[in-house]
C-alpha positions, 0 to 999 in steps of 0.5 A, a space after each residue: 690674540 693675546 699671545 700675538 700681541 706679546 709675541 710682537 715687537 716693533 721694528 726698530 727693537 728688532 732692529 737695535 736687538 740685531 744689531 746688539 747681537 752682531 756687535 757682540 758677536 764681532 766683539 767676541 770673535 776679535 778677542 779669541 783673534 787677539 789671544 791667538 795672537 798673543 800665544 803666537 807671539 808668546 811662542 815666538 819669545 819662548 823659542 828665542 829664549 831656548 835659542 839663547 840659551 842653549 847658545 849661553 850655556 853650549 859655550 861655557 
C-alpha cells in the first residue's frame, strides 16, 4: 500500500506535467524548424555570392 500511495499524483499534477511536456516539445520542434530555416536562407546568400562573384571576376 505504501508504494500505491507515492506512485499516485493528483490530476492536476498530471495535468500541468502534460502540458510542460507538450510545450516543450512544440518549444524544441520550432527551433530545429528556425535553424532549418536559416541554413536554407544561408545557402541562398552563399549562392548569390558565387554568382557574383564569378560575374566580377569573368569580366576583369
Amino acid at each position: 500500500m505504501d508504494a500505491e500511495k507515492e506512485e499516485e499524483t493528483s490530476w492536476p499534477e498530471t495535468l500541468i506535467d502534460y502540458y510542460s511536456n507538450a510545450i516543450q516539445t512544440q518549444f524544441k520542434n520550432h527551433i530545429i524548424m528556425q535553424q532549418k530555416d536559416d541554413l536554407r536562407g544561408l545557402a541562398k546568400v552563399m549562392d548569390f555570392m558565387r554568382a557574383v562573384s564569378k560575374n566580377l571576376f569573368a569580366k576583369t
